[in-house]
C-alpha positions in Angstrom: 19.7 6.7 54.4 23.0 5.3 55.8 26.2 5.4 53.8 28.4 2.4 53.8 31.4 3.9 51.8 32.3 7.4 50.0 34.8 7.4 47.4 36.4 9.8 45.6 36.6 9.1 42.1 37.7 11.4 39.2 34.3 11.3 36.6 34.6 11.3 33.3 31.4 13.6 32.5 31.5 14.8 28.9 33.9 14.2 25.7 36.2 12.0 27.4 37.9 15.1 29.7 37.8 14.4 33.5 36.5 17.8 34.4 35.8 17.1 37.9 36.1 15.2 41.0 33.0 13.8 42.6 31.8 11.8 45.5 30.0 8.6 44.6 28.0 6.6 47.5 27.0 3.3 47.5 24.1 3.0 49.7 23.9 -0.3 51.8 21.0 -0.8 54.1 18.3 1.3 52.4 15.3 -0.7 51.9 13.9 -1.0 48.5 11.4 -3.1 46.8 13.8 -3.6 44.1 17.3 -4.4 44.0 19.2 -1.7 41.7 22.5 -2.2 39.5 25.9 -0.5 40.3 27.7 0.9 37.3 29.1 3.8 36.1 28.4 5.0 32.6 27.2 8.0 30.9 23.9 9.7 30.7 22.5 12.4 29.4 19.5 14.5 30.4 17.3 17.6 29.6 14.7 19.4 31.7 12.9 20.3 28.6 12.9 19.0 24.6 13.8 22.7 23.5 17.1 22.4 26.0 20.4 21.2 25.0 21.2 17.6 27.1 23.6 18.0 29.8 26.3 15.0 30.4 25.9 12.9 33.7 27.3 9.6 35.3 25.2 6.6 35.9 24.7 5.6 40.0 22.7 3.0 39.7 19.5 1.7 38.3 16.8 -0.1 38.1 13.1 -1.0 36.1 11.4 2.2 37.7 14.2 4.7 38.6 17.7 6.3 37.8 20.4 7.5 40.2 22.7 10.1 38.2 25.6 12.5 39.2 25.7 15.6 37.8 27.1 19.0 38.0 25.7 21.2 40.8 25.1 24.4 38.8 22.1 25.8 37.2 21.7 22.5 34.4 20.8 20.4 38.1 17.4 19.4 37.9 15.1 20.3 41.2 12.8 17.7 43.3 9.5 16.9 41.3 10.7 18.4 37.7 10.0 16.7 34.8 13.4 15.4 32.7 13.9 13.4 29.6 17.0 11.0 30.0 19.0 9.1 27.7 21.0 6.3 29.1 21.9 2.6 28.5 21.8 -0.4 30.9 24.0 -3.9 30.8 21.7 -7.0 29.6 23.4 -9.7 30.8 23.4 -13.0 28.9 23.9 -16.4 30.0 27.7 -16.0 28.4 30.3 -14.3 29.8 29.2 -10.9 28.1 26.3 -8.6 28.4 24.5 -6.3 25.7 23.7 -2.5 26.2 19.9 -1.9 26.3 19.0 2.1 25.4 16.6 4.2 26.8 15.0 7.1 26.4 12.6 7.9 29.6 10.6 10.9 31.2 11.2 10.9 34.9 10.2 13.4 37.8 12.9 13.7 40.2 12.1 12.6 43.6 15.2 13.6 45.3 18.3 15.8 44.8 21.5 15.2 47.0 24.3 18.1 47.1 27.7 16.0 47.5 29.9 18.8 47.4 29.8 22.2 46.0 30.5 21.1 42.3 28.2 17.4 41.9 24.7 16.5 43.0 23.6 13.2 43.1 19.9 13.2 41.4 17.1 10.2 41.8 14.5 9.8 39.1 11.5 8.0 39.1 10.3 6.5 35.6 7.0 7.2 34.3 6.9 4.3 32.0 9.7 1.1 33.7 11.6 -0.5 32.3 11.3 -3.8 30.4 13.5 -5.7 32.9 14.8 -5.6 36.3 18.2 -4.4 36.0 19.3 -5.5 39.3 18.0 -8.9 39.3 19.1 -10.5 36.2 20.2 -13.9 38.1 23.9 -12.7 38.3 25.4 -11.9 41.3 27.0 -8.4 41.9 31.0 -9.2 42.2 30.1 -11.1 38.5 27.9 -8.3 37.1 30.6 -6.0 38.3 33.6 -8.1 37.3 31.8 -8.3 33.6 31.7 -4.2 33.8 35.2 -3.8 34.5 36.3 -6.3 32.1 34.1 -4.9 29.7 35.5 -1.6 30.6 39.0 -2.7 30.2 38.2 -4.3 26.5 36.9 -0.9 25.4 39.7 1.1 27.1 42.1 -1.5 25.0 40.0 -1.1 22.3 40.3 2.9 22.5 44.2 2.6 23.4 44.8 0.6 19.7 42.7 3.1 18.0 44.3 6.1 19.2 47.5 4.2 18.8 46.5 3.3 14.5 45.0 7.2 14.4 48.3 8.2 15.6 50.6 6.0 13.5 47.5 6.5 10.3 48.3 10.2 11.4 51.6 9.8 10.7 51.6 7.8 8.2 49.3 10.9 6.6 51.8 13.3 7.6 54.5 11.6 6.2 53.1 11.5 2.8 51.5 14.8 2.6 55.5 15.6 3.3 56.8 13.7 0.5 53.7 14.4 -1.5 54.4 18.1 -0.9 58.3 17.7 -1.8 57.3 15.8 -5.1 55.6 18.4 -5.9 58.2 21.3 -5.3 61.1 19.3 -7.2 58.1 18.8 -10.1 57.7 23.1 -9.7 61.6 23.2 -9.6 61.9 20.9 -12.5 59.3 22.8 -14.7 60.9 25.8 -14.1 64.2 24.7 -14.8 63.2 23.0 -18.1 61.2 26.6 -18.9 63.9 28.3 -18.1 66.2 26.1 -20.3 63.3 26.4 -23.0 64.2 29.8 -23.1 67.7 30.2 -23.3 67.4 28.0 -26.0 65.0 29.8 -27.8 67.2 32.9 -27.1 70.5 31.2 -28.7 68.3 30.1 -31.7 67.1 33.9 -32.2 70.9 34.9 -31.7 72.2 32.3 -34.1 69.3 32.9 -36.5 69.6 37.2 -36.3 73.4 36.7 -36.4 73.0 34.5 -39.8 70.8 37.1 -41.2 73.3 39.9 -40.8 76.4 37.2 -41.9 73.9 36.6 -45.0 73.6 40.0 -45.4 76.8 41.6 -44.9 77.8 38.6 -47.6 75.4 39.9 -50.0 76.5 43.6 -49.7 80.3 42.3 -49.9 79.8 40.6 -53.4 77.9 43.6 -54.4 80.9 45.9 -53.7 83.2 43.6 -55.7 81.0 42.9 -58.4 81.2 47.1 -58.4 85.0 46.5 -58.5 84.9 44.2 -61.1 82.5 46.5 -63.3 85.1 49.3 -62.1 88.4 47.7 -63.2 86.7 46.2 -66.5 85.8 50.4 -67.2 89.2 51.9 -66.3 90.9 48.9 -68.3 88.7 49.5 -71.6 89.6 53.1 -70.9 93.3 52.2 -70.5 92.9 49.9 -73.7 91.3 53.2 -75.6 93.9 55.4 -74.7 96.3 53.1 -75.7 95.1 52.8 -79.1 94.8 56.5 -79.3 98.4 57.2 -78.6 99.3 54.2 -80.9 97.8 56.1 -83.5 98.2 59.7 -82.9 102.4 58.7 -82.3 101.8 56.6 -86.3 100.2 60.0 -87.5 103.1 61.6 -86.5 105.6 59.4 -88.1 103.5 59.6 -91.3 104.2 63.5 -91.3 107.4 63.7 -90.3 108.5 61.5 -93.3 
């Protein structure tokens, strides 16, 4: 195997984080029986149905096989395991555009290639191929590729102006939970205000009402005293009026006698 160019590219390997930096290889002069698709997209894989998938990055492809990278830890398949991947693959159309076929294949690895001390580069070998060559599709590979990046660059726009109407949606959100949330206190404020007012003004009422009842009441004792004072003076002036009369008399029984 001879390696026409090593780059070093940061791979994006799972939920959207760049967790790592890897060493891709294209391989130019390798003889194969079937020409194999560039392109660098996601996969996930699992050495058995009972473990949880671990996130990869798409080589290249083709009808029979899979080149992935993947983390060099203990997830890394080994040479002639059995693994179940799930991965898509560009269906190009006579357009300027291309469709994205998935799969879901069981492959035994037939070779595992340590890049560095943190990514392998794995080869799988389909049991069942694929329903088309990806690699021959009658497009050249500057237009396949050229398709993939603009592609690429669509969905990163895409991504960009949805993060962008989640942010300002966010926002937006935020903004009204805040006024929402100060309606809500001034309504609080305002109910406990007009309770508060309910109450002083059920207070004054009670105030006015008690102070009434002891005005009415004092009142009523107040003409009872003078009505006593009235019965009082009436008494002492029939008495007056008696002893009066008495005198008038005894003094004209005295006159009598003395003449």
């Amino acid at each position: 195997m001879t390696t026409a160019e090593i780059i070093c590219n940061a791979v994006d390997i799972q939920d959207g984080k760049k967790d790592f930096v890897v060493l891709t290889m294209d391989i130019a002069g390798e003889q194969r029986a079937e020409q194999r698709l560039r392109y660098r997209w996601p996969v996930r894989f699992a050495r058995d149905i009972k473990e949880k998938p671990s996130p990869g990055q798409i080589v290249d492809a083709s009808s029979r096989g899979l080149a992935i990278l993947c983390r060099a830890d203990k997830s890394c398949p080994h040479p002639d395991q059995l693994v179940t991947v799930d991965f898509g693959v560009p269906h190009f159309d006579l357009a300027d555009s291309f469709d994205a076929v998935f799969f879901n294949r069981i492959g035994r690895v037939c070779r595992v290639d340590k890049l560095s001390s943190l990514v392998n580069r794995v080869a799988v070998q389909f049991a069942e191929p694929l329903f088309f060559k990806p690699g021959e599709q009658n497009i050249s590979d500057p237009d396949a590729q050229q398709r993939l990046q603009t592609k690429a660059y669509s969905i990163s726009k895409a991504e960009e102006i949805a993060k962008t109407q989640t942010r300002l949606t966010s926002i937006a959100q935020s903004k009204a939970e805040s006024q929402t949330k100060a309606r809500i206190e001034a309504e609080k404020r305002a109910d406990l205000e007009a309770h508060a007012r309910i109450e002083a003004e059920k207070k004054a009422k009670s105030d006015v009402e008690k102070n009434a009842k002891a005005h009415a009441e004092e009142l009523v004792r107040a003409e009872e005293r003078i009505k006593s004072l009235a019965e009082a003076k009436a008494e002492a002036e029939e008495k007056l009026k008696a002893e009066i009369e008495s005198r008038c008399k005894a003094e004209a029984n005295s006159i009598a006698q003395a003449e």
